[in-house]
C-alpha positions as CSV (number, residue, x, y, z in Angstrom):
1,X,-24.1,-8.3,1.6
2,X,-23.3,-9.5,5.3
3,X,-21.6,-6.8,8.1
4,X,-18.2,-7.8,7.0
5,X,-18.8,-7.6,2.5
6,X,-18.3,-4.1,1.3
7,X,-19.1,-2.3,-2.0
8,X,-15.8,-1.7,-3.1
9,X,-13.7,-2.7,-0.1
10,X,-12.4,-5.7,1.0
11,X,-13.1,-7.4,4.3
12,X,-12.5,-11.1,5.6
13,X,-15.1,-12.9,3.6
14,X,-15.9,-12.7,-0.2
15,X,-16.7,-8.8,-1.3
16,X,-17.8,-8.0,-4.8
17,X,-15.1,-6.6,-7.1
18,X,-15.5,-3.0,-8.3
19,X,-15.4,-4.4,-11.7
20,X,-17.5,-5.0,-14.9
21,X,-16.0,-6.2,-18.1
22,X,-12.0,-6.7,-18.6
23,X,-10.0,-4.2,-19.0
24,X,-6.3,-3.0,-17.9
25,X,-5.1,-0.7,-15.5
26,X,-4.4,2.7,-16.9
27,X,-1.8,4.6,-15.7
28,X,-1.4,8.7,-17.2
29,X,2.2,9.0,-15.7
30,X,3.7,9.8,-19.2
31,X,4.9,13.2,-18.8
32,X,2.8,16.0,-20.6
33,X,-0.5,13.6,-20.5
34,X,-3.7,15.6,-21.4
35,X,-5.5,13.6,-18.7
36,X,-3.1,14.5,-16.0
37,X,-1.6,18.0,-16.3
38,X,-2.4,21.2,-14.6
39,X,-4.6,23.9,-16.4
40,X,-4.3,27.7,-16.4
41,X,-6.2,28.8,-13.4
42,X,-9.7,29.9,-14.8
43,X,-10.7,32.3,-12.1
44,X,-13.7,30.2,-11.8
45,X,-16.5,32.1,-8.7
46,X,-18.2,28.7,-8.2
47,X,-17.4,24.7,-9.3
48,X,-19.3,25.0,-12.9
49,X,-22.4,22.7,-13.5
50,X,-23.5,21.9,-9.9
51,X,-26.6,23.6,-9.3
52,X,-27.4,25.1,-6.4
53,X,-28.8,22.8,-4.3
54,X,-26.1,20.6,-4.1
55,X,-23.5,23.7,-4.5
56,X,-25.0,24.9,-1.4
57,X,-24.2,21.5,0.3
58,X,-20.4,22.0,-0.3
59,X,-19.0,23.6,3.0
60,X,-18.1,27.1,3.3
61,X,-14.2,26.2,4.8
62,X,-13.6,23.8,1.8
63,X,-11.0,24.5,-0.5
64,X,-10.4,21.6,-2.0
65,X,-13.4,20.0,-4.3
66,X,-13.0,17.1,-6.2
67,X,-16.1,16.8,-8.7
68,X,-16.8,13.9,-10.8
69,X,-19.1,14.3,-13.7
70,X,-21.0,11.2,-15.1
71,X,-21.7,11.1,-18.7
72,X,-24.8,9.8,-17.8
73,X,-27.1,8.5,-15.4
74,X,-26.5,4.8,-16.7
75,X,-23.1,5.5,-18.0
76,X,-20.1,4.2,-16.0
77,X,-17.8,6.9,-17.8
78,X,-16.6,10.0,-16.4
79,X,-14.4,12.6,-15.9
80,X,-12.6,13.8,-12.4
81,X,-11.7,17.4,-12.0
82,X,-9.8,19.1,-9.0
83,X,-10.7,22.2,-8.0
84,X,-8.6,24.3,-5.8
85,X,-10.1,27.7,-4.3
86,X,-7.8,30.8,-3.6
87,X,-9.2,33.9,-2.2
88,X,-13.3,33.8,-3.9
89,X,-12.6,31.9,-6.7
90,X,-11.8,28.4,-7.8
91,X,-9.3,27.2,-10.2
92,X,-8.9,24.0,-12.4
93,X,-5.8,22.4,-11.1
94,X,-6.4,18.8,-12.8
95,X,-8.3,16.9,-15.0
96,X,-8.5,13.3,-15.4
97,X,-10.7,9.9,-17.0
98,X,-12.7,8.2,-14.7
99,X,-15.1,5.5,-14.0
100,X,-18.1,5.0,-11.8
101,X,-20.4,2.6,-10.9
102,X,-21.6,-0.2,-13.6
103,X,-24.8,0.9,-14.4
104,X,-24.4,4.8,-13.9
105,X,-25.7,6.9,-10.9
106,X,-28.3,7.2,-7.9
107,X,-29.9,9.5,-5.4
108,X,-30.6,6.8,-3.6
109,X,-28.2,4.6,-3.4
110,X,-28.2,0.6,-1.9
111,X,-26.2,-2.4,-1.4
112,X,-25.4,-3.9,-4.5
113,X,-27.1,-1.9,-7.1
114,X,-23.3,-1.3,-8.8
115,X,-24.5,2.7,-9.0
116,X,-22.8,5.3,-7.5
117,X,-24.6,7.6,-5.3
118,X,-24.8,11.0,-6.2
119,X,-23.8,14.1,-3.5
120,X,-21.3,15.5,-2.0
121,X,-19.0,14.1,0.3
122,X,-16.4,14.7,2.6
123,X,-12.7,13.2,1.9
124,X,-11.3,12.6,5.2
125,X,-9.0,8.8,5.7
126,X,-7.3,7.1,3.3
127,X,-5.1,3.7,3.1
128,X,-4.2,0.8,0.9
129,X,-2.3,-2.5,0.3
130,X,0.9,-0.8,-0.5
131,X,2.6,2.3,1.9
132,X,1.9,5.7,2.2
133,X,3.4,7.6,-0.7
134,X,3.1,10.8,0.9
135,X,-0.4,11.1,2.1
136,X,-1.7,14.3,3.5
137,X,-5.2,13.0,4.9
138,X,-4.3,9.9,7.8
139,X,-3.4,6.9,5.8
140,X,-4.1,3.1,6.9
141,X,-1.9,0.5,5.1
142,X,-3.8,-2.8,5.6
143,X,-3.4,-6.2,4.0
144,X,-6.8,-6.8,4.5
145,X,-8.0,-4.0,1.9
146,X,-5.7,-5.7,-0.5
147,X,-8.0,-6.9,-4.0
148,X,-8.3,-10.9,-3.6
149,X,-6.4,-13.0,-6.1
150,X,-9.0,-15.0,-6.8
151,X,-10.8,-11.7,-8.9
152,X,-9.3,-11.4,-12.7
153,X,-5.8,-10.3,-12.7
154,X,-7.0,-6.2,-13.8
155,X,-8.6,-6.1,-10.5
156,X,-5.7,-7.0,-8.4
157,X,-4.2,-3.4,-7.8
158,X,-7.6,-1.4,-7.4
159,X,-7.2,-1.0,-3.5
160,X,-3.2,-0.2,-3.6
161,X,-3.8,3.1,-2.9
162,X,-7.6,4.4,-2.2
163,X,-9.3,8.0,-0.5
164,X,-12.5,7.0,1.2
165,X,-15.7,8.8,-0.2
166,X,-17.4,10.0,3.3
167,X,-20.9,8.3,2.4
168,X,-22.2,5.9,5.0
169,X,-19.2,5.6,7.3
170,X,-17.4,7.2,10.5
171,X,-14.8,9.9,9.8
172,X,-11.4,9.0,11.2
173,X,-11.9,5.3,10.6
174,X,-9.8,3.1,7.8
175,X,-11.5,2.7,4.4
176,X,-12.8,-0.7,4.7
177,X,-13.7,0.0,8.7
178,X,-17.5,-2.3,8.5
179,X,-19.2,0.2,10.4
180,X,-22.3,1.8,8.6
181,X,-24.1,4.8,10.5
182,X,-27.2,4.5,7.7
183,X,-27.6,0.9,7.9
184,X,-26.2,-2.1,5.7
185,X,-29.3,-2.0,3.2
186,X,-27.3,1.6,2.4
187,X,-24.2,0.3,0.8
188,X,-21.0,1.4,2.2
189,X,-17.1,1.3,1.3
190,X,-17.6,4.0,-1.8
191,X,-13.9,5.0,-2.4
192,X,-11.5,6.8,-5.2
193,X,-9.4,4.0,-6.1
194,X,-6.8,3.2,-9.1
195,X,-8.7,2.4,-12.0
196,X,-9.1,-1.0,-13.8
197,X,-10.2,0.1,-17.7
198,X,-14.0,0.1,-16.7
199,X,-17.2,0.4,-14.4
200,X,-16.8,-0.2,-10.7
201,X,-19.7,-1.8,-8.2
202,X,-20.3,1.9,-6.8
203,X,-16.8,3.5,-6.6
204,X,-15.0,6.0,-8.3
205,X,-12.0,4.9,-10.2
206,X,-8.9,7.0,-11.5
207,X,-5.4,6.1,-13.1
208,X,-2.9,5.4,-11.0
209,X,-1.0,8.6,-11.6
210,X,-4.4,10.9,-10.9
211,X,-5.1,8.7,-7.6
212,X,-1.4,9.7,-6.0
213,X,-1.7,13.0,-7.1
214,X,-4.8,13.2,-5.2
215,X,-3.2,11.7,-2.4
216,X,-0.5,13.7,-2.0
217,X,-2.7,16.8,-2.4
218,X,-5.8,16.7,-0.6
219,X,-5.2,18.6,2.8
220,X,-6.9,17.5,5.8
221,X,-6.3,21.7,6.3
222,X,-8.2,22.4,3.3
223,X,-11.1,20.6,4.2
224,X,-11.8,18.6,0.5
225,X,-14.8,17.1,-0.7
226,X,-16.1,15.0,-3.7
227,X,-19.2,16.3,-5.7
228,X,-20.3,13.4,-8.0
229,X,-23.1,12.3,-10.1
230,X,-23.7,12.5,-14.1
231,X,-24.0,15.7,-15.5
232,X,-27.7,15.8,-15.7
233,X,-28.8,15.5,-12.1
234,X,-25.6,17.3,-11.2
235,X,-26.8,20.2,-13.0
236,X,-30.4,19.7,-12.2
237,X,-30.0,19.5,-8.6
């Protein structure tokens, strides 16, 4: 895609949608949801299935890991789980239904392929259409990250809220900011945005409810990340 396209953000010109069949909007905000609550802390010494290579990629002053496990490498299903370290160990402080991309996962990810590249990255901006709802990382409210109207109505509140995934962009820029350190060919524009009920073009998506609490959690102070890829090469790497 030209400079000003983006994977899953929105630019000036006609982007592809982070969408793949129809589906609504799923939102877990009922109260005692099984997809949303907070677990017993399980006194966890590492974030379970990430092998080491990869677990030796998260940084030593994060305390905040956000890992996304694929159900496959061609799979656009997964699960989201937020880890939160005190002291040596890490506890399970949420758990939630995602998506990824389309047609599943990469270690080498490029523009277009609607796969999600698998890694770990650092969570540092986010923004959206609508206003901050209590951000703790620096949040951008833009119109021009808005989901067109002209995509199917499911589609229209992906980019209300989103966290940008640190893969092929500058730190301290928006979300849809065109710039891409890697080159275009790379892809670019990976976020965590509200989910529309399936696969994204390379993006993770979460419910509505999971993608505030996120928001309002993740401390710049903490220093979060995002591990993600299916469970296979996850485990594997």
């Amino acid at each position: 895609m030209a400079v000003a396209a983006a994977a899953c953000g929105l630019m000036l010109t006609p982007v592809t949608a982070c969408g793949g069949a129809q589906g609504g909007q799923k939102d877990d905000t009922r109260a005692g949801s099984a997809a949303n609550r907070k677990e017993p802390a399980a006194d966890l010494k590492r974030i379970p299935d990430v092998g080491d290579r990869l677990y030796a990629q998260i940084p030593e002053n994060a305390r905040q890991v956000v890992a996304v496990y694929g159900e496959g490498e061609n799979s656009a299903d997964s699960t989201g789980v937020l880890y939160t370290k005190h002291g040596a160990t890490w506890d399970t402080t949420a758990r939630w239904k995602a998506h990824n991309g389309r047609k599943g996962w990469t270690t080498d990810h490029h523009e277009d392929d609607k796969r999600s590249p698998v890694g770990v990255f650092t969570l540092t901006d986010a923004g959206g259409a609508l206003a901050d709802p209590g951000a703790l990382l620096p949040y951008t409210r833009s119109a021009s990250i808005q989901a067109p109207r002209y995509w199917s109505k499911p589609y229209w509140h992906d980019f209300d809220y989103v966290i940008a995934i640190d893969y092929n962009r500058v730190k301290g820029t928006a979300p849809n900011d065109p710039t891409r350190p890697l080159g275009q060919s790379k892809g670019g524009s990976i976020w965590l945005h509200m989910d529309h009920g399936s696969g994204t073009s390379a993006c993770v998506s979460l419910s509505k409810s999971a993608i505030l609490t996120l928001l309002r959690t993740l401390d710049p102070k903490q220093h979060p990340v995002v591990v993600m890829g299916d469970k296979a090469t996850l485990r594997a790497a």
